[in-house]
Every structure is written in structure tokens, then in C-alpha cells.
C-alpha positions in Angstrom: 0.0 0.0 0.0 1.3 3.6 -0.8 2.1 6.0 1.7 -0.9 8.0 -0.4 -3.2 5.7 0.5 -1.9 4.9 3.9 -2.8 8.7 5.1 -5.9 9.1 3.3 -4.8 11.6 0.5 -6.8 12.2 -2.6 -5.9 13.2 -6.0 -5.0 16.3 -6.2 -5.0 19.2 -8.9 -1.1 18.7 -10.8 1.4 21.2 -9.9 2.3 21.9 -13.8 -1.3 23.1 -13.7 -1.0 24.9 -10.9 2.0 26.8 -11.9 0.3 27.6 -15.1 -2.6 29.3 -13.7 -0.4 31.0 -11.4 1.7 32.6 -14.4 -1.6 33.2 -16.3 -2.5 34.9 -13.4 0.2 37.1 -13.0 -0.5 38.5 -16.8 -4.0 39.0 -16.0 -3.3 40.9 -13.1 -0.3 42.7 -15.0 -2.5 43.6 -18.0 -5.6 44.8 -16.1 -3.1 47.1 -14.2 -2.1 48.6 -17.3 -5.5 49.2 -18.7 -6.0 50.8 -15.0 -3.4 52.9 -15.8 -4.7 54.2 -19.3 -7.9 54.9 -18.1 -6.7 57.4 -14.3 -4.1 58.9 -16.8 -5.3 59.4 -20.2 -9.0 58.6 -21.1 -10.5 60.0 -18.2 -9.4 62.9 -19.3 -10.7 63.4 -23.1 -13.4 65.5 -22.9 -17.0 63.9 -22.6 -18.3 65.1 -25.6 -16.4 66.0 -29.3 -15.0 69.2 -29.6 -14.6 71.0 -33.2 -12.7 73.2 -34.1 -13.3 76.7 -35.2 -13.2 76.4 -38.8 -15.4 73.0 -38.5 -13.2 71.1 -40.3 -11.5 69.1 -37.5 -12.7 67.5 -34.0 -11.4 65.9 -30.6 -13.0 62.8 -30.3 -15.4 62.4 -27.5 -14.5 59.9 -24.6 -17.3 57.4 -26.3 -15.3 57.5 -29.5 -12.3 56.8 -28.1 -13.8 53.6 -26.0 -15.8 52.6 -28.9 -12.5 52.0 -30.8 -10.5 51.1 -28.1 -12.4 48.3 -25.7 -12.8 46.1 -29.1 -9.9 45.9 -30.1 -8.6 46.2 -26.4 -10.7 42.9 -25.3 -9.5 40.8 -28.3 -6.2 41.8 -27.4 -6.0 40.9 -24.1 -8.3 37.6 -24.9 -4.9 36.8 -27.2 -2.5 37.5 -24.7 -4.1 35.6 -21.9 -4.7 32.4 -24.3 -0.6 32.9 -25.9 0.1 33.3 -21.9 -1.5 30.3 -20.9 0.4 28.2 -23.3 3.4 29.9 -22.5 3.3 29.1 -19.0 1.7 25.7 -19.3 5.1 25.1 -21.8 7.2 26.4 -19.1 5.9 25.0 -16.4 6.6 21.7 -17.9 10.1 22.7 -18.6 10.5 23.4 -15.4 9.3 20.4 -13.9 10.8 17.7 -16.3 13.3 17.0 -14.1 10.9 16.1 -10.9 9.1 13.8 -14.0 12.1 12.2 -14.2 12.8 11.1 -10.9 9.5 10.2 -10.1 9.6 7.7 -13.5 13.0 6.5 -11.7 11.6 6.1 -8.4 9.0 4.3 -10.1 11.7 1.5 -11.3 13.0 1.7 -8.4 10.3 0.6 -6.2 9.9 -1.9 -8.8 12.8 -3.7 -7.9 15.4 -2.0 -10.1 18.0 -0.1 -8.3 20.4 0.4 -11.2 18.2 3.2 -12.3 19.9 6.9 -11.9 18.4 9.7 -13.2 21.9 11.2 -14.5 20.3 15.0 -15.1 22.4 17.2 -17.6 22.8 20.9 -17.4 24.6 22.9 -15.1 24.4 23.2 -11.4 21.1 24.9 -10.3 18.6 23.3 -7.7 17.0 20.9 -10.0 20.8 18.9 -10.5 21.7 19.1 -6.9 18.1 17.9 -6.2 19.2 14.7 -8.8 22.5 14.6 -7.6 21.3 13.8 -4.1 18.6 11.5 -5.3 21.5 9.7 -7.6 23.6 9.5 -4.0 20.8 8.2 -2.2 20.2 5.5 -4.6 23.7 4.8 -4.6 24.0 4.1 -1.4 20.7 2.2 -1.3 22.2 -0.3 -4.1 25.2 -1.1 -2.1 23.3 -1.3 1.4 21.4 -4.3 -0.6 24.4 -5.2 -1.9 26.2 -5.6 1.0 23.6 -7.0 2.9 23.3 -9.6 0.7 26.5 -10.4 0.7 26.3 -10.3 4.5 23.5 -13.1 5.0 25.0 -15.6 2.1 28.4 -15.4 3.7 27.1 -15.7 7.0 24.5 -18.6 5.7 28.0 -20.3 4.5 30.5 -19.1 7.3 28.1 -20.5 10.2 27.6 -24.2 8.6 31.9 -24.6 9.2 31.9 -24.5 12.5 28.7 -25.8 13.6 28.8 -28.6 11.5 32.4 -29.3 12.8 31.3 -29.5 16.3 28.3 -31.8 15.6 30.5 -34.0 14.1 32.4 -33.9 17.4 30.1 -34.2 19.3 28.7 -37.2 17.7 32.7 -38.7 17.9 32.4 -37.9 21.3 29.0 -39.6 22.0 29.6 -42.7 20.3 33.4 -43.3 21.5 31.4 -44.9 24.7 34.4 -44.3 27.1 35.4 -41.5 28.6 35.7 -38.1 26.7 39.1 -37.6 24.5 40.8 -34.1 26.2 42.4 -33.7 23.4 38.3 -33.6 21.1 37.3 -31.4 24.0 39.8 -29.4 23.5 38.9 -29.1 19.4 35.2 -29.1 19.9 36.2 -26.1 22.9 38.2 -24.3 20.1 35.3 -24.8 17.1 32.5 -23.4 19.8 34.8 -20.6 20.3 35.2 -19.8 16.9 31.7 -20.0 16.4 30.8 -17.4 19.5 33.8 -15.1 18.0 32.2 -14.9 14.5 28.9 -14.7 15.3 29.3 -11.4 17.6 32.1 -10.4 14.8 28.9 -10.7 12.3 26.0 -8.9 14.6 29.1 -6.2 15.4 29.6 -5.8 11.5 25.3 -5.7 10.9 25.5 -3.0 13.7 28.0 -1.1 12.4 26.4 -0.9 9.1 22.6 -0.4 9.4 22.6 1.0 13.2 22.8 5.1 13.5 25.0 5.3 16.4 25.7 8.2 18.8 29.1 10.0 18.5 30.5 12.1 21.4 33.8 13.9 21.5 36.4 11.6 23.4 40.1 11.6 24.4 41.6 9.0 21.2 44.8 8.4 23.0 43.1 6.8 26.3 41.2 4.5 23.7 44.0 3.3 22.3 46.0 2.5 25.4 43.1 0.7 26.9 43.1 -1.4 23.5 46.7 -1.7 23.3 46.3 -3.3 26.9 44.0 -5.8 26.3 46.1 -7.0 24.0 49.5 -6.9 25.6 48.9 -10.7 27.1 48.2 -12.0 23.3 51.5 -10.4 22.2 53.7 -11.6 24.6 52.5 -15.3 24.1 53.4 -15.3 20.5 56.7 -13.1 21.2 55.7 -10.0 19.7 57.6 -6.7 20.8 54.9 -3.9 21.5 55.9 -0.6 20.9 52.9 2.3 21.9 53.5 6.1 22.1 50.4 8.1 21.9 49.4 11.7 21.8 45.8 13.5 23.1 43.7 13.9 20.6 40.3 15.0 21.0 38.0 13.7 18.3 34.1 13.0 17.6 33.5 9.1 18.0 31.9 6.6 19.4 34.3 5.6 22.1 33.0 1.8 22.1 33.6 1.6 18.1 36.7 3.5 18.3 37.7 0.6 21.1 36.5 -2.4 19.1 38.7 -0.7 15.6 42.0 -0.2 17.4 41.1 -4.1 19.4 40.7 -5.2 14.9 43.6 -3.4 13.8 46.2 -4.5 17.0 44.9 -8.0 16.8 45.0 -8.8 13.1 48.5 -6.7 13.6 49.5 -9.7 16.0 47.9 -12.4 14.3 49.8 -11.7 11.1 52.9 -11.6 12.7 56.1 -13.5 12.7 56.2 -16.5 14.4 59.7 -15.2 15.9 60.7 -11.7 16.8 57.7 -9.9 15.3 57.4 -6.4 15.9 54.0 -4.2 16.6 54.3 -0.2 16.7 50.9 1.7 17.8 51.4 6.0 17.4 48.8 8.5 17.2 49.4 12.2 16.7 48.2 15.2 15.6 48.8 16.5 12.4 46.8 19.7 11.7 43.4 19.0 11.8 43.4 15.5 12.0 44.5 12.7 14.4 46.3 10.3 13.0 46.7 6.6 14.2 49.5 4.6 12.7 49.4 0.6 13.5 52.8 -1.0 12.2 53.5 -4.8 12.3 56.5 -6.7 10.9 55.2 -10.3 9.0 55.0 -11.8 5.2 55.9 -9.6 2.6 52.4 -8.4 1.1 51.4 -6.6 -2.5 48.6 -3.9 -3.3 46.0 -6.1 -4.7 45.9 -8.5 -1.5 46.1 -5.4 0.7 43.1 -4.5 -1.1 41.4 -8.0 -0.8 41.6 -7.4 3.0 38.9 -5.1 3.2 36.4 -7.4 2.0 34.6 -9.8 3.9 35.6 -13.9 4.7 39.0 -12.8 2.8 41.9 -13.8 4.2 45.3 -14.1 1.6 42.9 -13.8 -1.2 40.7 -16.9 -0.6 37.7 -17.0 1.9 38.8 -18.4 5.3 37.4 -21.7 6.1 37.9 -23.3 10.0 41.1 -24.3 10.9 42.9 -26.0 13.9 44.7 -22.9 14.1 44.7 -20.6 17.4 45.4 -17.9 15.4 43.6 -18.8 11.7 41.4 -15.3 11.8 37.8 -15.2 10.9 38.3 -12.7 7.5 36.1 -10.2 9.4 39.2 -8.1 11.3 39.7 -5.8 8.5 36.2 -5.4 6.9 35.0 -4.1 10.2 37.6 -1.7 10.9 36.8 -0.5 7.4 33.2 0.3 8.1 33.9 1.5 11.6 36.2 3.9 10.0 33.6 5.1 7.9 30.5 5.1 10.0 32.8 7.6 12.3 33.7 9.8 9.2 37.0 8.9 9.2 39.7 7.4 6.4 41.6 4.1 7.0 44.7 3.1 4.6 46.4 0.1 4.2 49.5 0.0 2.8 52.3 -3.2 2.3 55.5 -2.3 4.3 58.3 -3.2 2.1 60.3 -5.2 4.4 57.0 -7.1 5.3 53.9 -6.4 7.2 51.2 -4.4 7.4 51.3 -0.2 7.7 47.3 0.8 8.9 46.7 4.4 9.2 43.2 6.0 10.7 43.1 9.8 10.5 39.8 11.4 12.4 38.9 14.8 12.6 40.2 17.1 15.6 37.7 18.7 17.5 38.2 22.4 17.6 38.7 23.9 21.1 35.4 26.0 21.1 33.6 22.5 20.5 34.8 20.7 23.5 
């Protein structure tokens, strides 16, 4: 059901029509002042009766000679105009409201189903192209909201079935082995259920992120990070990883639980990615003119653009989608892709750039608050 008929409305009289009688109306008005004005300022002032000369050869009309002449030809005239003005307007009226045709045949599709439709106005800049423009951006960002949402629930569909169906098939080893239970299959099916919990909050934090307006307040960036940084000290000291953190204040707009759970993505795919020996993990944020600017550095495999670029997208993990391994450290594909769209939910920009000696370079830049906003 339309929203038209939801609220009752009826059919109303079209705006090209209104528009037209407006500009018809206009003239009318505009014509009759004239005539107003030839009649206070000339007419009423020739003499009521005809006035001859004193030879009788010549004569000053009379007022009724001059109206006799003049309202004919006067109300024909102005009959003319008023029809020529009516088609004038009506003509530019629907010139002027093509382009609101236009997107209203687009939406049209659209609500159909077909959200490849743009309406792509020409011409230059004036209130009817920003008006398309914004409608073009909207739809935009409609196409890849479906898009991505999509993609969210098939690759969740498929991404769930690994892990659950791996611990069903341990747990029916475990059932059927009739003696006691194997530590070491407890210790896999433990592993599998964690997986399972870890992607499945990864997933609903992702679908949050994405389709959830959340509220942004201005917060201290550099006690953020160290709290992150923290968290994970424990995980980089088990694997061996040197963690080097030197942070400056830096007031910016966030959410402070997002900005938490993007530096917790960033410093834990930086540790994950690692080197097995020796690994290195630098965490810096500073302030470079208007903008705060959080590098995350980590030594590993020698990486190129185009796998850089794979990272951002979702279930990617070295260029294939990540299936369940035995693997403490085997990553869900989800690290990356959430940092992404944290970044951008916040208004922020997030590079990632292949270190040449190996590793992983990630810089976030946000927008400093200015004093008088804090």
C-alpha cells in the first residue's frame, strides 16, 4: 500500500497546472493594471463630448469615441494574450518540472525492484541537478546497502555451517566413542565453539555497524587506544611479539566503544599476522593539523597492493575465503572489513599499505575537535 493511500490523500489538482494558472494569473493581473493605468491617466481625461474646431473642419473625439474604438480591439487583445500566456506558461511549467518527471519515473523502477536506475540529469548546477545529484547518492548508497547485505546473509549462511557442522561432528565422535571423553576432542570441539561465538558477535558487530545510526561524542583518542593496546599486551607476549605504543591526546568526535573495538581489529590482526619469531607491533597517534592520525605498524609476510586490497572485504583472508582451521590464530576474515566500516561510520579514512620489508602499515586519521567545540 502507498504512503498516499496509507494517510488518506486524494488526487490532487497537478502542480504543472497549478503553476500555469499562477503565471496566467500574474498577466492577467499585469494587463488589467495597465489598462487601470490608461484609463486614471489618459482617457478619463478626453473631454465627454467631441470638440470642433473653429473652422469646423476638424474635432477631438469624444470619450465614447475613443472607448468605442479602443475596448474592441482592447478585449480581443487581451483575450490573445491571456490564451498565448496560458500556453506559455503551461510550456514552461513543464520545462521546469521535467526534471521532478524524471525522478519520479525513476523512483517508479526503483520501487519496482530496479535499483540500477539513476536519473543522470544534464545541465549545469542549479537546484534541480543538486536535487538529482542527491537523489542519484541516495540511490547509490541504497544499491550497495542491498548489496552488502546480501552479501552479509550468504556469507554468513555459508560461514556458520563450518563451525557448527564441525562441532556436531564432534560431538557425535564424542557420544559414540562410549568411554570417557578424549581431552584432546574437547579441546577441538572447545576451540570450534569458540570460533563459532567469535564470529557470530564479529557478524552482529559488523550488521550493527552498518545499518545501526549510532551516537558519536567527543572523546580523548589516546586513552582508547592505550586501553586497547592493553587488552592485548597478554596475546603479544604469548606469541613473542615486541609492543611498541607512544600516543598523543587527541580529542576527536567518535563513538568511544567503536573506536575501542577498531583499534582491538587493527592491533589483533597486527599480532595475528605476525612473525612466528621476533615480530614487531608499533601503535602511534598524533596530531597533524586538523586531524589525528593513528599509525598501527606490524612486521610479518611480505604483502602486495592487490591482497592489501582483498583485506577489506569480507571472509578474505590471503585472497581466498577463510574456512575453519585447527589454528589458534587462523582469523575469521572479518578483522579488516569491520575496521573498514567502523572507520567510515565515524567519518573517518583508513589506509592500508604493504610495508616493504613485510607487514602491514594501517593508518586512521579522524577529525580534531576544535577547542570552542569541546
Amino acid at each position: 500500500m502507498s504512503s498516499a493511500a496509507q494517510v488518506g490523500r486524494v488526487r490532487g489538482v497537478s502542480t504543472k497546472v497549478k503553476l500555469a494558472l499562477v503565471f496566467t494569473g500574474i498577466l492577467v493581473v499585469s494587463c488589467a493594471l495597465v489598462l487601470f493605468v490608461v484609463w486614471a491617466f489618459l482617457i478619463r481625461y478626453i473631454p465627454a463630448e467631441a470638440v470642433y474646431t473653429w473652422d469646423g473642419n476638424h474635432f477631438v473625439p469624444s470619450r465614447r469615441d475613443v472607448l468605442r474604438e479602443f475596448v474592441p480591439r482592447v478585449t480581443i487583445a487581451f483575450v490573445g494574450l491571456v490564451a498565448v500566456g496560458l500556453f506559455v506558461a503551461w510550456f514552461a511549467s513543464f520545462r521546469v518540472l521535467a526534471p521532478l518527471s524524471q525522478m519520479q519515473a525513476v523512483a517508479e523502477q526503483v520501487r519496482a525492484g530496479d535499483l540500477t536506475r539513476r536519473v543522470n540529469l544534464p545541465g549545469a548546477e542549479n537546484e534541480m541537478t543538486v536535487l538529482a545529484d542527491s537523489f542519484d547518492t541516495m540511490l547509490d548508497r541504497l544499491e550497495a546497502l542491498l548489496h552488502s547485505q546480501q552479501t552479509f546473509v550468504a556469507n554468513a549462511s555459508h560461514e556458520l555451517r563450518t563451525p557448527l557442522a564441525s562441532t556436531r561432528a564432534l560431538l557425535e565422535n564424542a557420544s559414540s566413542s562410549g568411554a570417557d571423553p578424549d581431552p584432546e576432542l574437547l579441546g577441538k570441539l572447545t576451540g570450534v565453539n569458540e570460533r563459532a561465538i567469535a564470529l557470530v558477535d564479529a557478524l552482529l558487530l559488523l550488521h550493527e555497524v552498518e545499518f545501526t545510526e549510532i551516537e558519536r561524542s567527543v572523546s580523548d583518542l589516546s586513552l582508547v587506544v592505550e586501553e586497547a593496546v592493553e587488552e592485548l599486551i597478554p596475546l603479544a607476549s604469548k606469541r613473542g611479539i615486541e609492543v611498541g605504543l607512544d600516543v598523543d591526546s587527541a580529542m576527536v568526535l567518535v563513538s568511544t566503544p567503536l573506536a575501542h573495538q577498531l583499534v582491538s581489529n587493527l592491533v589483533q590482526n597486527a599480532i595475528v599476522h605476525n612473525l612466528d619469531e621476533g615480530g614487531l607491533l608499533d601503535v602511534a597517534l598524533s596530531c597533524e593539523a586538523d586531524s589525528a592520525v593513528l599509525v598501527i605498524e606490524n612486521t610479518g609476510a611480505k604483502l602486495d597492493a592487490e591482497f592489501v586490497a582483498q583485506t577489506r572485504e569480507l571472509f578474505v583472508r590471503r585472497g581466498e575465503r577463510v574456512r575453519a582451521q585447527n589454528s589458534d590464530h587462523a582469523g575469521l576474515g572479518l578483522g579488516l572489513a569491520i575496521a573498514e566500516r567502523i572507520v567510515a561510520s565515524q567519518q573517518g579514512e583508513l589506509e592500508l599499505q604493504p610495508r616493504a620489508e613485510g607487514g602491514l602499515r594501517a593508518v586512521v586519521r579522524f577529525a580534531l575537535v576544535p577547542e570552542a567545540a569541546r
